[in-house]
Each structure stands twice: as structure tokens, then as C-alpha cells.
C-alpha positions in Angstrom: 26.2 -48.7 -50.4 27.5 -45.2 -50.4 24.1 -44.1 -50.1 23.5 -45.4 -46.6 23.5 -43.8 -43.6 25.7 -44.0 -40.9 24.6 -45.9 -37.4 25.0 -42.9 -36.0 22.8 -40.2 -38.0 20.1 -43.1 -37.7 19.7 -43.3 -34.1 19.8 -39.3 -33.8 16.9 -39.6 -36.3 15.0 -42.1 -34.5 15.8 -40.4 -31.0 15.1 -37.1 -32.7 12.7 -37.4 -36.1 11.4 -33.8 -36.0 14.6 -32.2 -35.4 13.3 -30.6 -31.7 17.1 -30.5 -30.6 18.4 -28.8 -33.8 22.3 -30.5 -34.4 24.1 -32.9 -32.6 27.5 -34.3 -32.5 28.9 -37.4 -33.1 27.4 -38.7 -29.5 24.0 -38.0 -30.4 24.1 -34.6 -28.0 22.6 -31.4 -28.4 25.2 -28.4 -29.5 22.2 -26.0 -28.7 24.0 -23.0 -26.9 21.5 -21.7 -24.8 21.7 -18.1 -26.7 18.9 -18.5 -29.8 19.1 -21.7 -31.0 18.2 -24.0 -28.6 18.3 -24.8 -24.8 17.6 -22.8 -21.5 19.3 -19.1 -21.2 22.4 -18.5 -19.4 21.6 -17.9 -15.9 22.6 -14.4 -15.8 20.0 -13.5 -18.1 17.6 -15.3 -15.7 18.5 -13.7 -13.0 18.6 -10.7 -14.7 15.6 -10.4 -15.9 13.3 -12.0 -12.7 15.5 -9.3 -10.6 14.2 -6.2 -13.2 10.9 -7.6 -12.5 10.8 -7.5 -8.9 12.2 -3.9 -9.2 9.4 -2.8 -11.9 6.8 -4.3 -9.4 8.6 -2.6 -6.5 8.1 1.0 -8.0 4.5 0.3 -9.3 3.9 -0.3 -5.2 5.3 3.6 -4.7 3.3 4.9 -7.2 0.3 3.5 -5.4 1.5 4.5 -2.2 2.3 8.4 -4.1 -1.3 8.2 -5.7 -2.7 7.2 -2.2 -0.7 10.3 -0.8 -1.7 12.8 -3.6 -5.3 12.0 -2.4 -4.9 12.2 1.4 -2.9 15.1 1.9 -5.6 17.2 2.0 -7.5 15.6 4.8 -5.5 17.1 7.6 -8.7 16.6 10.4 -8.0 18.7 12.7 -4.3 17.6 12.8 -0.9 19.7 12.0 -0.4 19.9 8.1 2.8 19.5 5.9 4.2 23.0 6.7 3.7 22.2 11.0 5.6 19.2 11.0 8.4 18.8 8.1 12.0 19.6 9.1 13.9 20.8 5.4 17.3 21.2 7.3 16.8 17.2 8.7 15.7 16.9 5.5 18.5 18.3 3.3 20.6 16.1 5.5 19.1 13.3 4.7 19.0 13.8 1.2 22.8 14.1 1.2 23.3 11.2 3.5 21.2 9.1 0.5 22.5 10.1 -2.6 26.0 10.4 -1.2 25.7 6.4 -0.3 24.5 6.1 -4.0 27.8 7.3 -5.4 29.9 5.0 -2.8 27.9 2.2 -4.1 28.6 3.1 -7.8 32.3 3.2 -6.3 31.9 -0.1 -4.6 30.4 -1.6 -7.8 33.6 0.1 -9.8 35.8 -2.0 -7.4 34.2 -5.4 -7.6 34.5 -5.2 -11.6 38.5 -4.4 -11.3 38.2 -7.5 -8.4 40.0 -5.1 -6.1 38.9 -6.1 -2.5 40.0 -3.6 0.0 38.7 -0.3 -2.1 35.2 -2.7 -2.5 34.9 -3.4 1.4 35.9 0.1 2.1 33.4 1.8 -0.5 30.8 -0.9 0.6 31.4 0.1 4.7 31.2 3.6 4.0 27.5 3.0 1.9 26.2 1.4 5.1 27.5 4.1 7.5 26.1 6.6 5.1 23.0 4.6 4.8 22.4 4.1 8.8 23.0 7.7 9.4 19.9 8.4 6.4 17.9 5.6 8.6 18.5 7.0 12.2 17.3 10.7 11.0 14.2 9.7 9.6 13.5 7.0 12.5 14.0 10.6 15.0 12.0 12.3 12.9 9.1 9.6 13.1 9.6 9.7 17.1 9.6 13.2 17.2 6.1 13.3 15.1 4.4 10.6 17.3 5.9 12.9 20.7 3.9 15.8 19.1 0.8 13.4 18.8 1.3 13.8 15.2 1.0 10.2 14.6 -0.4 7.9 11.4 -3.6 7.6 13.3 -4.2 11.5 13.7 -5.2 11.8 10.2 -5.1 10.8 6.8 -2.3 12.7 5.4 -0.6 11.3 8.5 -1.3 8.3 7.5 -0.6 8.1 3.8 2.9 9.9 5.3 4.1 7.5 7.5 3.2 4.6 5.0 5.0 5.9 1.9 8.0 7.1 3.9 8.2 4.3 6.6 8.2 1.9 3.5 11.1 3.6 2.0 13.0 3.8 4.9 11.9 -0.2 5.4 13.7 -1.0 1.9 16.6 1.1 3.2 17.1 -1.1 6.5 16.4 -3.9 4.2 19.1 -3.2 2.0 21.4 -2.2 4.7 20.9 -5.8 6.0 21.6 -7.1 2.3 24.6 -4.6 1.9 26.7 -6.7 5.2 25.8 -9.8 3.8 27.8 -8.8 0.6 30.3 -7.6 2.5 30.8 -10.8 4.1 30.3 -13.2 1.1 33.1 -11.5 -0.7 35.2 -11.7 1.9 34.8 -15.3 2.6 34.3 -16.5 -0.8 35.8 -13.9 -3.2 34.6 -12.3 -6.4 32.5 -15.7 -7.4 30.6 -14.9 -10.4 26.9 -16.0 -8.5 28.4 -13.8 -5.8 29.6 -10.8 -8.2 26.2 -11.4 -9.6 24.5 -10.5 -6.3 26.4 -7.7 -5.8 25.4 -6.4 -8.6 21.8 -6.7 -8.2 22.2 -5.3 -4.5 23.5 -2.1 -6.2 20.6 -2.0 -8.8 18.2 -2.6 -5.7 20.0 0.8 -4.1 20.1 3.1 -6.8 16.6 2.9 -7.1 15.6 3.4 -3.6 17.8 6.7 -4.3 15.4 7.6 -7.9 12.4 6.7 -5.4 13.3 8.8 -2.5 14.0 11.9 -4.9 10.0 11.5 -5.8 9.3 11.7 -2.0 11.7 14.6 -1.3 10.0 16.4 -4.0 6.5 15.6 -3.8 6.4 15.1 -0.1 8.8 17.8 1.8 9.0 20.3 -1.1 5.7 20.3 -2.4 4.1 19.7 0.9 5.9 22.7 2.8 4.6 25.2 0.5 0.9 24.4 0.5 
């Protein structure tokens, strides 16, 4: 009968009645794409998005550690206040040493997308060097506080100092750590799309330890050698 359906189109129907798998071929399989009609998302956008997250929850945990500062820095004891202790010219120096290694890792990131390894490894080498330098300055400048028996225990606004700024500089050594391991994966392995990937989110990771550490230069060493 021309009215009859084909073996096929039956046993989608049975295997399927309500249609959850939207079309299939000729096999019985799914053509669902993955991008609105049907099946999981591409794993880009998965990774994408969980890594966004875990920024946006980063920087909600430095606003908290701001708002905790904003409080404390007031209760100075009978410790040295913002104007005793802060450094502007280490400072300045460590400014530059940061958002300098932010352009080299825009440079870096530049490379990787024209697949161009030696600029890539060179930019990336010159990030970490820039990097290092912004971590040995601040870990001095902790060293030199804690000589002065200025440490986080000597007060509050000590304390609320040492834990916004040490945890920056921990997500700098962090991402230093992160930044070699790059380095090496593209060398061994080449510009892999999970490994481009990586890279990529390594770069987001950077750029906003730079946005955060602009708040802390401001707030911190600016506001806090004037008052």
C-alpha cells in the first residue's frame, strides 16, 4: 500500500514515539547538533562558561577581602599606619612589572591564534620574568614589614593588608606555575585545540589578576598613603 510506512520510520517511532531526539537519519540516529536543537554543547562552550564562573566567584572573594579592608584600616592599635609603612616607588615598580606582563600575555595570546611558536614561547617567557620580578618585590616588601614588627598580627589593618595582598600575590605565583606549564604543553604537543583552549583561559585568568591588582593599588597604596 502506498500508504504504509517504511520499516524504518516505524522503528524510529517505536524507539522514539514523542519525538525526544527531534530527526534522525536513515540509521535511526540522532542529527541533533549540539547547538539549539538537541544534544550536549560543544565543549568549548562548557569550558567556557564553568571557567567565567570560577573567575566571577574569584572576584566576589576580593571584594570581600576589599570590604574586610575598608573596615579594618582604621584600627591601627598602636601599630604603624598606611603612610609609615607603604613604599610608592616599590610600588610604581610593581605596577609596571604587572601590567607590562599583561600586554606580553595579550602578545602571547596574539601568537598562539597565528600558531606562531617561537614569538608565543618568547612573549610567554618574558610574562613570567615580568611576573616573578612583580612577585619577588612584594615578597621583600612583606619581609621588610615583618623586620619592622609590622606584621599581620600587629593589628587589624595589618591584618586585612597582608590577607588581600598576599592573596593576590598567591594567584600571581599560582599563575606563574600555570604560565610554565603552557609553555611546555605547546612545546611538546603543539597548538592542540584542548591545549589552545587552556591557553586561552590561562590568559583570561591573568588579565584579571591585573583589573584586581589596579583596585589594590588604588584603594590600598594610593588611598591609604594619604589618610
Amino acid at each position: 500500500m502506498s500508504g504504509a510506512a517504511s520499516p524504518a520510520s516505524v522503528t524510529a517511532l517505536r524507539g522514539d514515539p514523542y519525538h525526544l531526539g527531534h530527526s534522525r537519519d536513515g540509521h535511526g540516529e540522532s542529527r541533533a547538533t549540539g547547538r539549539g536543537t538537541g544534544g550536549p554543547s560543544p565543549k568549548r562552550i562548557i569550558v567556557a562558561y564553568g571557567f567565567w564562573i570560577f573567575i566571577l566567584s574569584d572576584i566576589v572573594m576580593f571584594a570581600s577581602f576589599f570590604a574586610s579592608y575598608a573596615v579594618l584600616q582604621g584600627g591601627v592599635s598602636d601599630g604603624p599606619t598606611g603612610p609609615e609603612i607603604f613604599d610608592l616607588s616599590r610600588i610604581a615598580i610593581e605596577t609596571a612589572l604587572l601590567l607590562l606582563s599583561s600586554f606580553t600575555c595579550g602578545m602571547a595570546s596574539l601568537a598562539l591564534s597565528a600558531r606562531r611558536m617561537l614569538l608565543f614561547q618568547t612573549a610567554m617567557a618574558v610574562t613570567f620574568c615580568l611576573g616573578a620580578g612583580f612577585v619577588a618585590l612584594e615578597a621583600m616588601e612583606f619581609y621588610d614589614l615583618i623586620q619592622r614588627n609590622a606584621g599581620p598580627s600587629r593589628s587589624a589593618f595589618l591584618s586585612s593588608f597582608f590577607t588581600l595582598v598576599g592573596c593576590h600575590g598567591l594567584h600571581v605565583s599560582i599563575g606563574l606555575l600555570w604560565l610554565l606549564t603552557m609553555m611546555a604543553q605547546v612545546l611538546a604537543k603543539g597548538f592542540r585545540s584542548d591545549i589552545v583552549r587552556r591557553t586561552l583561559c590561562f590568559a583570561l585568568f591573568w588579565h584579571a589578576l591585573d583589573i584586581v591588582w589596579v583596585g589594590v593599588f588604588s584603594v590600598v597604596y594610593l588611598m591609604g598613603s594619604i589618610t
